[in-house]
C-alpha positions as CSV (number, residue, x, y, z in Angstrom):
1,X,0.0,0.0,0.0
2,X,2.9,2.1,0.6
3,X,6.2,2.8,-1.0
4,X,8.2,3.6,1.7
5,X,11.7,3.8,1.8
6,X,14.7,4.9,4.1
7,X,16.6,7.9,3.8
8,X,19.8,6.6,1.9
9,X,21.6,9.4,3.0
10,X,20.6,9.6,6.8
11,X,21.6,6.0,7.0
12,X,25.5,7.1,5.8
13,X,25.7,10.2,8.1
14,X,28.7,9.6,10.5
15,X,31.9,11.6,11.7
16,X,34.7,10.5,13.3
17,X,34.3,10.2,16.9
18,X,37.4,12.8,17.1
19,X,35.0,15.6,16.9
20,X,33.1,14.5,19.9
21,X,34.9,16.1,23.1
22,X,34.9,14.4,26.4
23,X,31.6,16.3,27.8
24,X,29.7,14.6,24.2
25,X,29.7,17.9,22.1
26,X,30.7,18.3,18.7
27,X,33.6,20.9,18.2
28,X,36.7,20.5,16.7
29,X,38.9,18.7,18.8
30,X,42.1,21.7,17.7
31,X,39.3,24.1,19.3
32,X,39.8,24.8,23.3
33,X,37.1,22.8,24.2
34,X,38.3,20.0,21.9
35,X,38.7,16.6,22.4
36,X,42.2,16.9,22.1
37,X,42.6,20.4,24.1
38,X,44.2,23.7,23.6
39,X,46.0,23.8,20.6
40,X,45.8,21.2,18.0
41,X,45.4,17.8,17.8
42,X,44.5,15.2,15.5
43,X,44.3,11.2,15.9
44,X,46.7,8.9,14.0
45,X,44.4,7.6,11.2
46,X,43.9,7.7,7.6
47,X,41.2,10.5,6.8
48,X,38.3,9.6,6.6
49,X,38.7,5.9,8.5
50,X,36.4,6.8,11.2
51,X,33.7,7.8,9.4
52,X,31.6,8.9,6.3
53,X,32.2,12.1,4.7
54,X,28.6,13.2,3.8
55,X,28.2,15.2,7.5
56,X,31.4,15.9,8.3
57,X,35.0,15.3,7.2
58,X,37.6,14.0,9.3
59,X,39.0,16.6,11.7
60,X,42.6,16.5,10.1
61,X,41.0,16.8,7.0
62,X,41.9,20.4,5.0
63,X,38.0,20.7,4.4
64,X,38.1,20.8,7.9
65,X,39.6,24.2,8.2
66,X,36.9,25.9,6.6
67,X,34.1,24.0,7.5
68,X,30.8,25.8,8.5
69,X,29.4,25.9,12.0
70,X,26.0,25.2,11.0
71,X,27.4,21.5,9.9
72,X,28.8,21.5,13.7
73,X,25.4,22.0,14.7
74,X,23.8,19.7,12.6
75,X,26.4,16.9,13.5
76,X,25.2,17.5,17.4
77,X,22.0,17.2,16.3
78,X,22.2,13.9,14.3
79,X,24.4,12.7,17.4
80,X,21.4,13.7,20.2
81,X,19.1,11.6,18.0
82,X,21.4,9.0,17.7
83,X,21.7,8.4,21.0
84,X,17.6,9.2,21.6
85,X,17.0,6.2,19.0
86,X,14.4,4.0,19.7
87,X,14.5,0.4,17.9
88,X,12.4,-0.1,15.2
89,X,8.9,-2.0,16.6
90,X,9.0,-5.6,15.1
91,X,6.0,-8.6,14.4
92,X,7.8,-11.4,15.1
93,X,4.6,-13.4,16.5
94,X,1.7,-13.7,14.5
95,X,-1.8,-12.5,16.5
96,X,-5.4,-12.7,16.1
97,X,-8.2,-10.1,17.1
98,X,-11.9,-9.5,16.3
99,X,-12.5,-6.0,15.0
100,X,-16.5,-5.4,14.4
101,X,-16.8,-8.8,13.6
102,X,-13.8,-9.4,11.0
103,X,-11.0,-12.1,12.4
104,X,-8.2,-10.2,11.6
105,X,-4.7,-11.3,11.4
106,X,-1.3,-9.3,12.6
107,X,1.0,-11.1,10.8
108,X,4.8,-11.1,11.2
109,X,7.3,-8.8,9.6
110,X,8.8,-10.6,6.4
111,X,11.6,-9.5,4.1
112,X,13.3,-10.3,0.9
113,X,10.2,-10.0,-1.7
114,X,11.7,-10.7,-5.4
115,X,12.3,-7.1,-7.0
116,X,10.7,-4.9,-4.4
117,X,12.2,-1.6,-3.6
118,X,10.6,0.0,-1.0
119,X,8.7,-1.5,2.3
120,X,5.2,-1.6,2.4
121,X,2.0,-2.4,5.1
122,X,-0.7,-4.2,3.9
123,X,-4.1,-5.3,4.6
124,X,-5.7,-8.7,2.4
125,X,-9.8,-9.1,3.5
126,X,-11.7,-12.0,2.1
127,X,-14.2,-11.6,-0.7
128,X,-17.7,-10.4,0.4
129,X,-20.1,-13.8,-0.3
130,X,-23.6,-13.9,0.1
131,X,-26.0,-16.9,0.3
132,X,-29.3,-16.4,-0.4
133,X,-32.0,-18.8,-1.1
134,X,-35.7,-18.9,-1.3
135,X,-37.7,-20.6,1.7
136,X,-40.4,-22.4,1.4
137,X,-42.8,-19.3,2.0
138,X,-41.2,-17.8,-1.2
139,X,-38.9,-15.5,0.9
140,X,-35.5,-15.0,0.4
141,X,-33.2,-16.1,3.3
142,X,-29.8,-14.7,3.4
143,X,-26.0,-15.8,4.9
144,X,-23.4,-13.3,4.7
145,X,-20.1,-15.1,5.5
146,X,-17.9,-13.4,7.8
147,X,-14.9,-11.7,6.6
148,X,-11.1,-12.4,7.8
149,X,-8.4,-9.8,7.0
150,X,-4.7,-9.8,7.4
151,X,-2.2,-6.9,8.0
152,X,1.4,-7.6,7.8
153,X,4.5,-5.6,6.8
154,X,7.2,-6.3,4.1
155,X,10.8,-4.9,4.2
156,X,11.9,-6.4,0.9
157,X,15.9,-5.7,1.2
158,X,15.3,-2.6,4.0
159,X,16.7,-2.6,7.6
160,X,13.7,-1.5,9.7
161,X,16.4,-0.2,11.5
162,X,17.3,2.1,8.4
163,X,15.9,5.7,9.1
164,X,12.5,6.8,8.0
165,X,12.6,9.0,4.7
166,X,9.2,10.8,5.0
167,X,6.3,11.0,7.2
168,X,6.0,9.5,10.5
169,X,9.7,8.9,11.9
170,X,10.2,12.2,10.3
171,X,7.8,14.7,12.7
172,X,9.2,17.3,14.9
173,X,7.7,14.7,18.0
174,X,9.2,11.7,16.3
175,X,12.9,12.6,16.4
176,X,12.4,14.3,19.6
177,X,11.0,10.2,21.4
178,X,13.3,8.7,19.0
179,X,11.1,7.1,16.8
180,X,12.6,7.6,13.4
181,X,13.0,4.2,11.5
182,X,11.4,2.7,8.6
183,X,9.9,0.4,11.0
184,X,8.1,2.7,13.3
185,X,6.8,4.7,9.9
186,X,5.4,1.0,8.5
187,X,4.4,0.3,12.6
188,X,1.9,3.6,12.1
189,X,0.5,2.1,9.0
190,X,-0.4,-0.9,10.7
191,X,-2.2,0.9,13.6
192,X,-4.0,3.2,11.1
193,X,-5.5,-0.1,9.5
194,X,-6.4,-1.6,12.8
195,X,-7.8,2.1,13.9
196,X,-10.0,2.3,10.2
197,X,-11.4,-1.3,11.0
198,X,-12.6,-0.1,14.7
199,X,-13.5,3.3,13.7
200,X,-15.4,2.6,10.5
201,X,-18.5,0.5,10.0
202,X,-19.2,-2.2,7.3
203,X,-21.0,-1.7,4.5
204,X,-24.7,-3.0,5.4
205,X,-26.3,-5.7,3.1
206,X,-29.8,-3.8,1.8
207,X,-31.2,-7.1,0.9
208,X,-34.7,-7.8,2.0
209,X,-36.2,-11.5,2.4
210,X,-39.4,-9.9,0.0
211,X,-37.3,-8.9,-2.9
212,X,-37.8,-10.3,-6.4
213,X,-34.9,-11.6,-7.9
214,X,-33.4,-9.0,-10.0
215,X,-33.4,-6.5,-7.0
216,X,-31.9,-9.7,-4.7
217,X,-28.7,-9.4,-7.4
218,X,-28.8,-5.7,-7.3
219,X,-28.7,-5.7,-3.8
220,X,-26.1,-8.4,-4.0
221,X,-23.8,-6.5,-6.3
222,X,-23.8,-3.3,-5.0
223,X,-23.1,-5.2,-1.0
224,X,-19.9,-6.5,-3.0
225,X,-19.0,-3.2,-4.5
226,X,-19.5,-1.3,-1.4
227,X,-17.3,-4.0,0.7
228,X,-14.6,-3.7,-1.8
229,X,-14.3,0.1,-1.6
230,X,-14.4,-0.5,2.4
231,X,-11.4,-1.9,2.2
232,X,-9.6,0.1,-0.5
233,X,-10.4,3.0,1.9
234,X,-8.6,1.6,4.6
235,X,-5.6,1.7,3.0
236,X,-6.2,5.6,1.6
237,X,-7.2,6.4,5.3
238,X,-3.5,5.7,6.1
239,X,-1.7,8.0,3.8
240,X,-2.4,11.2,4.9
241,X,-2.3,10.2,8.9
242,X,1.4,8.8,8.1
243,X,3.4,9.5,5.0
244,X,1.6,13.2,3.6
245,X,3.4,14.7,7.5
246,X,6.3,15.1,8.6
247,X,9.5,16.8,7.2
248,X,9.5,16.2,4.4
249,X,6.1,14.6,3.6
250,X,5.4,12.0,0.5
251,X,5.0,14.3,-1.7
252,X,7.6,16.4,-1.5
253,X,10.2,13.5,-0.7
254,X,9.3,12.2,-4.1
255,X,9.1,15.6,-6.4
256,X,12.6,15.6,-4.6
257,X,13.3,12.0,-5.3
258,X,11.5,11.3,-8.7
């Protein structure tokens, strides 16, 4: 239902831990309240070796010497959430709940689907199947078989431990508890299924036990119609709860990303 993904690019942010002093700031450890002190200082290591270059270069790096104090601040940050970071909420046992009368299914996480790229949540239901038959009196007597539904997630080749690219995970709240994986994004899916099932009612068959039988397979049709855009709207419902928030939302994460 959803194409999420993780933020490639969050999940290579790093820095070398030279640029962490010994109260857990990020400064330059030649600064005076450096790791290595007054004066300067620099650790015996290839440049680079500690770390990733996308958020900062290695202190003994020349970019180094020039390097803007808003990337300081934003290596702090990325450290405070770092150290904030919640793990990503797993399935790993398979559960069963009755939610206004549909059996559904929490099934466990899986991974490594054939040629997907991106994670998704998903909820199957059971077709909508209606008995009816005539009695004796002429009447029509009707058996609506109860539906079952299943909600699961699938990581493809993700880590849900990767970090969340868009929407949940992503929200001012989110980074501040911690919760910024791909797997708490696809954890809000699930809930907003489960919280669409509980909050919204079935479609209602309108067949009556006096009907002829053109208006019984009218009444038929349009209960299967009705069930099947139930369901289709469950998975809508989700979208703009979870991935259209956040910074960035969907939207703009893909015009970004095309």
């Amino acid at each position: 239902m959803c194409d999420c993904r993780p933020d490639s690019a969050q999940m290579r942010l790093g820095f070398s831990p030279a640029w962490v002093n010994h109260n857990g700031a990020v400064v330059h450890p030649g600064a005076p309240g450096g790791a290595g002190g007054a004066g300067t200082f620099s650790r015996a290591a290839a440049l680079g070796a500690d770390g990733e270059p996308e958020l900062l270069p290695h202190p003994g790096a020349p970019a180094a010497g020039s390097l803007d104090p808003i990337r300081l601040d934003d290596a702090q940050q990325v450290k405070d959430q770092a150290a904030a970071r919640k793990p990503a909420p797993r399935v790993t046992v398979e559960s069963k709940q009755t939610v206004n009368g549909i059996e559904v299914t929490l099934g466990i996480d899986t991974s490594g689907e054939a040629g997907l790229k991106s994670a998704y949540s998903e909820l199957k239901s059971s077709k909508p199947a209606v008995d009816a038959k005539t009695g004796a009196d002429g009447k029509w007597v009707t058996t609506i078989k109860p539906f079952t539904a299943r909600i699961w997630t699938e990581y493809g080749s993700f880590d849900p431990e990767s970090t969340a690219a868009y929407g949940r995970g992503t929200t001012d709240d989110d980074k501040k508890n911690g919760n910024v994986t791909l797997g708490f994004h696809e954890s809000c899916h699930r809930a907003d299924l489960l919280a669409y099932l509980k909050e919204k009612p079935m479609p209602e068959f309108t067949g009556k036990p006096e009907m002829k039988a053109p208006e019984m397979q009218a009444a038929i049709n349009s209960y299967v119609t009705a069930c099947k855009a139930y369901f289709d709207g469950a998975k809508a419902y989700s979208v703009p709860i979870t991935d259209e928030t956040g910074k960035p939302t969907k939207s703009a994460y893909k015009a970004a990303n095309p």
